[in-house]
N, C-alpha and C positions, 0 to 999 in steps of 0.2 A: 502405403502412407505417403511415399514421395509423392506420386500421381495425384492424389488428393489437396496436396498443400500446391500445389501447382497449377490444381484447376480451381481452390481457393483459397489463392493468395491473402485474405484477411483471418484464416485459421488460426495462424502464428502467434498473432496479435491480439485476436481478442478469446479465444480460448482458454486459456489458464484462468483467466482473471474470470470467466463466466461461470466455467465451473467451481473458483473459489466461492463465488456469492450466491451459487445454487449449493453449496453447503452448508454455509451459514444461514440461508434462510430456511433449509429440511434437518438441520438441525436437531430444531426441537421436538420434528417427528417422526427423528429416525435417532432414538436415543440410542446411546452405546455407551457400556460403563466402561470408565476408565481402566489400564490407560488405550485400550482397544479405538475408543474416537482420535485420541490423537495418533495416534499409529495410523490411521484407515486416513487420516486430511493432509498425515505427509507424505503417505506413501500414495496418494493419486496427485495429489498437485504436485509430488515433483515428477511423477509418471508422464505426467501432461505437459508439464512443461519440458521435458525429454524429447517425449515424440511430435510433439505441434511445435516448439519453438526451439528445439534443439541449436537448427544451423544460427537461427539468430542471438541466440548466446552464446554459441562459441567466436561469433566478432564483436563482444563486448571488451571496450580495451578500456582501459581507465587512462587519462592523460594528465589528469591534474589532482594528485594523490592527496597531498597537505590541502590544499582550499575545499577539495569534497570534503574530505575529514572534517577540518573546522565549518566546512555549511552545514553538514549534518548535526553538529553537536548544536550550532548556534539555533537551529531548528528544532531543536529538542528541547532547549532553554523557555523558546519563543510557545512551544507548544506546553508548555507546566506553570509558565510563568503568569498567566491572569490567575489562575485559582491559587497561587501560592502568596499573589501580593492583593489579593483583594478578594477575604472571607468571605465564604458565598456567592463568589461568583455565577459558579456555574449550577448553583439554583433557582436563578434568575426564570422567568417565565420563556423568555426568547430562545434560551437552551435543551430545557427540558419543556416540551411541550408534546402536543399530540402529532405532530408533525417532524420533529424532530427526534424522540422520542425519551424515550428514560436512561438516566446513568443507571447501569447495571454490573455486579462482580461475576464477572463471567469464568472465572475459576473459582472451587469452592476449597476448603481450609485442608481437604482430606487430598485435593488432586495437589496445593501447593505440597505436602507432605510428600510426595511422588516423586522423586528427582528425574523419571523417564517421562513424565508427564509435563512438568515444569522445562528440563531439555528440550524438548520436540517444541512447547511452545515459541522456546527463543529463537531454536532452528527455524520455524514459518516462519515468527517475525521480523529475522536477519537478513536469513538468505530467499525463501521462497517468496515470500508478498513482495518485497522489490523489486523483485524481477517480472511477477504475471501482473503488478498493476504499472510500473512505466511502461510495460509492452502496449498496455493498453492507453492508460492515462497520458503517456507524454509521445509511444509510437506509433500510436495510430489513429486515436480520437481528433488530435487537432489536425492532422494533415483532411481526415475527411470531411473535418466542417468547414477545411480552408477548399476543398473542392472533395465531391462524392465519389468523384476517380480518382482518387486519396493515393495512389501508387505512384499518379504524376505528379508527388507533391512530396519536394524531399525531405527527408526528417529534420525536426526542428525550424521547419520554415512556420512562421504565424503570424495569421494577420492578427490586430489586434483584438479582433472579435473573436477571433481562435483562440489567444491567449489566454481571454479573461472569461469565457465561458468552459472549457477546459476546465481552470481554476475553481469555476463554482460549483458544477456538478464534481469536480473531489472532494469541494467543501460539503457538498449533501451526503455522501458516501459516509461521510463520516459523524452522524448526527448531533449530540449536542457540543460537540466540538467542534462545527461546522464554522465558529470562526477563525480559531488555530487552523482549522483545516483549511480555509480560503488563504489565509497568508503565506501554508506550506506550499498549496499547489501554485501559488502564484513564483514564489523564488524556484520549485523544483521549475516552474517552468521558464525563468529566466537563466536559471543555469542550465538547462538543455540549451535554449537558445546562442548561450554565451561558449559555451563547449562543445556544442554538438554533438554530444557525445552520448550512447544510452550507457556506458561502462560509469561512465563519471556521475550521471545521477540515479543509477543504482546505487552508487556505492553512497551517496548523499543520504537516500532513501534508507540503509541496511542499518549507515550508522547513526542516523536521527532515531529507528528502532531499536537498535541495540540500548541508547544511551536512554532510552525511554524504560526499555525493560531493567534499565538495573537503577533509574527512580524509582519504578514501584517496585522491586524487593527492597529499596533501601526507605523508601516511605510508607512500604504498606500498604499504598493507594493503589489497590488493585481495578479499579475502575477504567484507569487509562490503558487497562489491555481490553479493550472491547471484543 
């Protein structure tokens, strides 16, 4: 494995997050009844995140404990807040569209009943998804659009073209949220820049999802776990 991440050094980086999204998109054609999917999506992404990006999370250091805290929360605010101040928002044609695609409840009333089901998803979306999507989202993708030998470009460095396309394609990733999702990706990537740090917007990233997951147990709106 060493050998391998050394003769490709962008393994680390973009791996976890690839195989996260070649889950989600097989999916639907590799059904597994609960709680056996959730078992099988945590136990390979954190497998993968283990052996591909091991040594680079064992140097994530957090340095700015209370400001990630409070960025994350104000990001989770920022992210519930048009549909909660303005009914129907996000039935809007812009949102839900063919291109964007449909709000969907992607846990159903029998898995919420599950407490190992319901656990495991908070585990992804705390600790696993923040870590394989800044690998990807904030450690790798903009250093190689600020140059393709992206290894000679050290982290958190962006041109502005880097910044704000970065930013859009996380706002696509995220479909009819894709304007909350352009406002997240824009500050997670001003606070790399301002930090430098991938510990610090991890932890920005865990706790914008943590405080998300416990909106929808405490609203019901299960929608915003896509």
């Amino acid at each position: 494995m060493n050998s391998l991440l050394q003769r490709y050094p962008i393994l680390p980086w973009v791996t976890p997050f690839a195989v996260f999204m070649l889950l989600l998109a097989t999916a639907p054609y590799v059904p597994l009844a609960q709680p056996w999917e959730s078992i099988a999506r945590v136990t390979v992404l954190t497998a993968v995140i283990v052996l591909f990006s091991g040594s680079i999370v064992r140097t994530f250091r957090v340095q700015h404990w209370l400001g990630s805290i409070a960025l994350g929360l104000a990001v989770c605010a920022l992210w519930v807040a048009p549909d909660q101040l303005v009914p129907g928002w996000r039935s809007h044609w812009m949102f839900q569209n063919s291109i964007t695609g449909k709000l969907t409840n992607s846990i159903t009333p029998a898995d919420l009943a599950n407490p190992l089901v319901v656990t495991l998803r908070i585990l992804r979306a705390t600790m696993l998804v923040p870590i394989l999507e800044e690998l990807f989202w904030r450690g790798w993708l903009p250093r190689w659009i600020v140059n393709p030998d992206w290894k000679t470009v050290p982290l958190a460095r962006y041109t502005t073209f880097a910044f704000i396309a970065s930013a859009v394609l996380f706002a696509a990733e995220h479909g009819p949220y894709w304007e909350v999702g352009l406002a997240c990706g824009l500050i997670y990537n001003w606070w790399f820049w301002r930090t430098k740090s991938l510990g610090d917007v991890v932890l920005v990233h865990a706790v914008t999802n943590g405080a998300l997951s416990a909106f929808v147990f405490a609203t019901g709106k299960y929608e915003y776990w896509m």
